[in-house]
C-alpha positions in Angstrom: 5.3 -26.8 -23.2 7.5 -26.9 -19.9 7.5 -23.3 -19.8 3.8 -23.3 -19.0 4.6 -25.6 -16.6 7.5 -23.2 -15.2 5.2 -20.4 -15.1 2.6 -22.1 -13.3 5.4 -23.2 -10.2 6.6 -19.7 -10.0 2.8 -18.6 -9.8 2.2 -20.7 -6.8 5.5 -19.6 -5.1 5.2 -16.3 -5.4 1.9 -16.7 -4.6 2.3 -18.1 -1.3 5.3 -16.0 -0.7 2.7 -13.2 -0.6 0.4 -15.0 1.6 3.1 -16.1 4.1 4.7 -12.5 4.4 1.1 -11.5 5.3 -1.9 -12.9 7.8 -4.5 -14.4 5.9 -7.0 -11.0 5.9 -9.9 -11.4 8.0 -12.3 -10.3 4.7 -10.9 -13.6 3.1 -11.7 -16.5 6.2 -14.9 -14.7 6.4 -16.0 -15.6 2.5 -14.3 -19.1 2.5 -16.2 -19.1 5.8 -19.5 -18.8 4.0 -18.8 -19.9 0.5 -15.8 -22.1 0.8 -17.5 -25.6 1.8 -19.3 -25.0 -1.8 -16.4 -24.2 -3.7 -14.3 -26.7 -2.6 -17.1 -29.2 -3.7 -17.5 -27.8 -7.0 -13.7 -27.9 -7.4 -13.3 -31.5 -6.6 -15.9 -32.3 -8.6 -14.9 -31.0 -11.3 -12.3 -28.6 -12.1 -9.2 -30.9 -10.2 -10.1 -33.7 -12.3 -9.2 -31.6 -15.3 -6.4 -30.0 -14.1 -5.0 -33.4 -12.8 -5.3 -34.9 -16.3 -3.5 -32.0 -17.6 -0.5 -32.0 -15.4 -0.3 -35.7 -15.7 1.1 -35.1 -18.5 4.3 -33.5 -16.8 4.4 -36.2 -14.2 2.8 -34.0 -11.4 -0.5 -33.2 -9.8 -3.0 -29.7 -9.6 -2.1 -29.8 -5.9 1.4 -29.7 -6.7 0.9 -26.6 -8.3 -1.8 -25.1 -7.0 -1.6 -25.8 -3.6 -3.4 -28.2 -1.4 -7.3 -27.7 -1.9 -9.5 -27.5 1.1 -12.6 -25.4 2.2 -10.9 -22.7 3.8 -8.5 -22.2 0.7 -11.1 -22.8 -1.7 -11.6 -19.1 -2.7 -7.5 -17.6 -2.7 -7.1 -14.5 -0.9 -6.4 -12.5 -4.6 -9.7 -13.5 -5.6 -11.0 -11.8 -2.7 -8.9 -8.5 -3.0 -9.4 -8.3 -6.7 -13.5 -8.3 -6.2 -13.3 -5.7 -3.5 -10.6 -3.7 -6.2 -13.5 -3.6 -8.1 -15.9 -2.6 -6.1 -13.6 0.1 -4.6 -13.2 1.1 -7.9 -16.5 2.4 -8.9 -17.3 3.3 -5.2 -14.3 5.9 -5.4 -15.4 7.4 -8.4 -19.2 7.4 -7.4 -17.8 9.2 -4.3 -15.2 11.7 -5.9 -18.0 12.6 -9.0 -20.5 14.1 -6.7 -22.4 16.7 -8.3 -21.1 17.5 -11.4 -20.7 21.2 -12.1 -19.0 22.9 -14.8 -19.3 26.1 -13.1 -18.3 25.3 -9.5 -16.3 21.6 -9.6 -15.6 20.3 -6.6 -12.3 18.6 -5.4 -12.8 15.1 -6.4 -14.5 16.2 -9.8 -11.5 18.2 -10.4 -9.2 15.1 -9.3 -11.0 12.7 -11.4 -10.9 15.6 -14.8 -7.2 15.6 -13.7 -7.0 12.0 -14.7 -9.3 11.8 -17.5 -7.5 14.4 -19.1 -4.0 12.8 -18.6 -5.2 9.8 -20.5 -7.0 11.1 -23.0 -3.8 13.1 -23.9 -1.6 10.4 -23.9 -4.2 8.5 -25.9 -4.2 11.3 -28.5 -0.1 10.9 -28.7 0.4 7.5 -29.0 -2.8 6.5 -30.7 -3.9 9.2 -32.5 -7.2 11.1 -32.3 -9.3 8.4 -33.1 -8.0 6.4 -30.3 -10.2 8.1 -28.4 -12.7 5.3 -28.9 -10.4 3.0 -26.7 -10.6 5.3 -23.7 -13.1 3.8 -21.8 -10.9 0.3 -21.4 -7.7 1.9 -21.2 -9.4 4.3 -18.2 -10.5 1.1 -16.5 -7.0 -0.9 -17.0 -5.9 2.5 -14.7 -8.3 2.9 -12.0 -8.4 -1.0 -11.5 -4.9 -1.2 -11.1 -4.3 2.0 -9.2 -6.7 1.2 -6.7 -5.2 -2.3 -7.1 -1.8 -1.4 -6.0 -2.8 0.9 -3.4 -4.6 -1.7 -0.9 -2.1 -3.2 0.4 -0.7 0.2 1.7 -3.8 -0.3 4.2 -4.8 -2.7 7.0 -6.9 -5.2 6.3 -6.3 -5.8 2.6 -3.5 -7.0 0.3 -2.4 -5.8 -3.2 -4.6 -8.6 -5.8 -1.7 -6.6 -7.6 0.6 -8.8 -5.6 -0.8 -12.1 -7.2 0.3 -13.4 -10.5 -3.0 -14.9 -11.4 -4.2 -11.2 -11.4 -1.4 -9.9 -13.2 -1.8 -12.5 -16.0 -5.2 -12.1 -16.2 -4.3 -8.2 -16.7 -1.6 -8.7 -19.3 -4.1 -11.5 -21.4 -6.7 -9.1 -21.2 -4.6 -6.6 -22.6 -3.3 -8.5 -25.0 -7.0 -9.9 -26.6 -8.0 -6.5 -26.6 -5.5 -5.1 -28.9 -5.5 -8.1 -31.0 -9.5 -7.8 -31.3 -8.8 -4.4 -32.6 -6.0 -5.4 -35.0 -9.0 -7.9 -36.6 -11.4 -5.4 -36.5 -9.9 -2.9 -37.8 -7.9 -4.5 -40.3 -9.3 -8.2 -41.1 -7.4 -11.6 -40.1 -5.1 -11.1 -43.0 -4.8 -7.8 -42.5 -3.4 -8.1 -39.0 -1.1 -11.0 -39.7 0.4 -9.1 -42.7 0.8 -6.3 -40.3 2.9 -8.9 -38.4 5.4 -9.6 -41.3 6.1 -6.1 -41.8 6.3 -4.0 -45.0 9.5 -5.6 -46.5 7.9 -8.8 -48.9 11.5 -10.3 -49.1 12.3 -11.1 -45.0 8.9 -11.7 -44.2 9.5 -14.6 -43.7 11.9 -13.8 -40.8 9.9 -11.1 -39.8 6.8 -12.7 -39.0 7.9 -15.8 -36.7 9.8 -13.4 -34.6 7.0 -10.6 -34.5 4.1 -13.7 -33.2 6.9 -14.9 -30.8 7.1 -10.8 -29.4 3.5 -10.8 -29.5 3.1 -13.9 -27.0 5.4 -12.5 -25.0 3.5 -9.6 -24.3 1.1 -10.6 -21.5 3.5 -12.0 -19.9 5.8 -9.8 -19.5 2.9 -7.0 -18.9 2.1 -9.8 -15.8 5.3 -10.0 -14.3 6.4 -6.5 -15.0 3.4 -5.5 -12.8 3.6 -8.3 -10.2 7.3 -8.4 -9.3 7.5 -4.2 -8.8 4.4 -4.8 -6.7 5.4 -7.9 -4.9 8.7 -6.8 -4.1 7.7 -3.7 -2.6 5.2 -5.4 -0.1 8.2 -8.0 0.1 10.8 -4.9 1.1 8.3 -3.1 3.7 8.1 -6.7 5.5 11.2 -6.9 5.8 12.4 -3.9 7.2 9.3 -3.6 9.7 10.4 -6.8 11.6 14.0 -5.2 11.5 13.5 -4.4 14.9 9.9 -5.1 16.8 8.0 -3.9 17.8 9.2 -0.3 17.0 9.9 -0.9 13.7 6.2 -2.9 13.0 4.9 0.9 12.4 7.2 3.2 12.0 9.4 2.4 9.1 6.0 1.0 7.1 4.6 4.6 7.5 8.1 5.7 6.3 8.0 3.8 3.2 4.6 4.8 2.5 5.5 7.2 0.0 7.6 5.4 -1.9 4.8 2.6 -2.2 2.3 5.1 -3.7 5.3 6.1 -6.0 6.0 2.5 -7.5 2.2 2.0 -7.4 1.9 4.9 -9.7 4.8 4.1 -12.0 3.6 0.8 -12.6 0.0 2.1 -13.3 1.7 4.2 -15.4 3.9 1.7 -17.6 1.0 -0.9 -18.1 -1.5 1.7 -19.6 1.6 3.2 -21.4 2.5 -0.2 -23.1 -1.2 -1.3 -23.7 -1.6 2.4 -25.9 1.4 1.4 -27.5 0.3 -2.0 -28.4 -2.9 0.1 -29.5 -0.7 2.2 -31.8 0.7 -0.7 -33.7 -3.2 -2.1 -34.9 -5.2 0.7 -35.3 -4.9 3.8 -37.5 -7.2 6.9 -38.7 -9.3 6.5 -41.1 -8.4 7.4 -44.5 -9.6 10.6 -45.9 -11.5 10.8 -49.2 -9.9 13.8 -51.2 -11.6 15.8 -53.7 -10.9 16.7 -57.5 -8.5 19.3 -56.5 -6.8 16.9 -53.8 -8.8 18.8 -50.8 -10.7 16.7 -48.0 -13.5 15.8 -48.9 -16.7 16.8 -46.5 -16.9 13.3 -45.0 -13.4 13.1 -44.0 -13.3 16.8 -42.9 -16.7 16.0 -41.2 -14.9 13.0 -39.3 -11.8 15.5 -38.2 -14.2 17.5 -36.8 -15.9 15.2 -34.6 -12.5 13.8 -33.3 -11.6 17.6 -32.7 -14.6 18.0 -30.9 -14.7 14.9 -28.6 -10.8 15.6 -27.5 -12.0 19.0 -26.3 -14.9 17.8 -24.5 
């Protein structure tokens, strides 16, 4: 159990690592402003207590890892950022939908088919055509963290990207949701038998060491996605106090590319991995053949209707 306990330290350093490379944003004083008195009050009441019987058990204290709690810190700046994320989020697609027209698309409709399209393809790959059905949560993993990444290319907000509560929270969301669909596709002895592999007589190797992979997943999905982010907010800060006040401007705008590159990439490898994971639980339905070994309707009946949602 020390590892937790690891994991926990390193969240608060690189946590406040982020927030001392960076001004408190204004957004964030303004809500502890007007909900922080309450939140600290609920906290104290309630949630430290629980977290200080927990740690007791390593000999420390929730402030110890956590921070020192007070009013103005009550709600933490990735909190904050991750709320407006999401709010950007569907406010960005509201705003590049518009009108849709299948005649005469504009712009952002064509940007956002651009998208939709690259995902569903890659779904279609990895997955297969019935994976189709997870779009929708694989879609939203992207645009959330996309538009996650991005912020802290702009003033006034930070990457919730940046965070390790965020990215945690990302990779165990992940991680239940492909598990959910190994049980509901396959049944609880289904998906741990999918675990020991299809060799009877290592099995017994095979499924320790596939549940230890397995745990290890969100994790690495968290850091992964918070040390490419981090460190790249961590670079830029670096090099823009290289020599100030020129360099406060200049070089950031000069790294800007290469922000939106890695912000990308790791959009990219977190809904690439998640697919995977995807892959591994969940197959096509079987067909039902025929006397003669042909598809029977209900199966051909079921190709169709995949064939027919990846074209539309």
């Amino acid at each position: 159990m020390f590892w937790l306990l690891e994991t926990a330290k390193a969240a608060e350093h690189g946590e406040h690592a982020a927030e001392s490379a960076h001004h408190t944003p204004i957004i964030v004083q303004f809500v502890n402003d007007l909900f922080g008195q309450r939140v600290y009050e609920f906290e104290k009441a309630y949630t430290k207590p629980l977290w200080d019987k927990f740690f007791a058990n390593f000999h420390t204290t929730a402030e110890a890892v956590f921070g020192p709690y007070t009013p103005e810190t009550a709600i933490p700046w990735y909190t904050v950022m991750f709320i407006i994320a999401c709010i950007l989020t569907v406010t960005i697609i509201w705003i590049l939908k518009g009108k849709l027209s299948t005649e005469e698309p504009g712009p952002g409709q064509q940007t956002l088919e651009v998208g939709v399209l690259a995902v569903r393809g890659m779904l279609e790959d990895i997955v297969g055509p019935h994976g189709l059905k997870y779009f929708p949560i694989v879609m939203t993993f992207a645009v959330l963290i996309l538009v996650s990444n991005l912020m802290g290319l702009f003033p006034l907000f930070m990457s919730p990207t940046a965070a390790t509560s965020v990215t945690f929270a990302l990779g165990l969301s992940s991680f239940f949701y492909y598990n959910y669909v190994g049980i509901a596709e396959n049944g609880i002895l289904g998906h741990l038998k999918h675990l020991a592999g299809p060799i009877w007589w290592i099995s017994w190797l095979i499924f320790p060491i596939e549940v230890i992979s397995n745990l290890i997943r969100p994790f690495s999905l968290g850091i992964r996605l918070f040390g490419n982010i981090f460190a790249d907010e961590q670079v830029t800060s670096t090099v823009a106090n290289i020599f100030p006040p020129w360099t406060n401007w200049l070089l950031p705008v000069a790294l800007m590319p290469l922000g939106v590159f890695v912000s990308f990439v790791q959009t990219f490898v977190f809904i690439l991995l998640s697919q995977l994971y995807l892959s591994e639980v969940s197959h096509a339905p079987h067909e039902e053949h025929g006397e003669h070994g042909e598809p029977a309707i209900e199966g051909h009946q079921s190709l169709e209707q995949h064939e027919a949602l990846a074209v539309s």
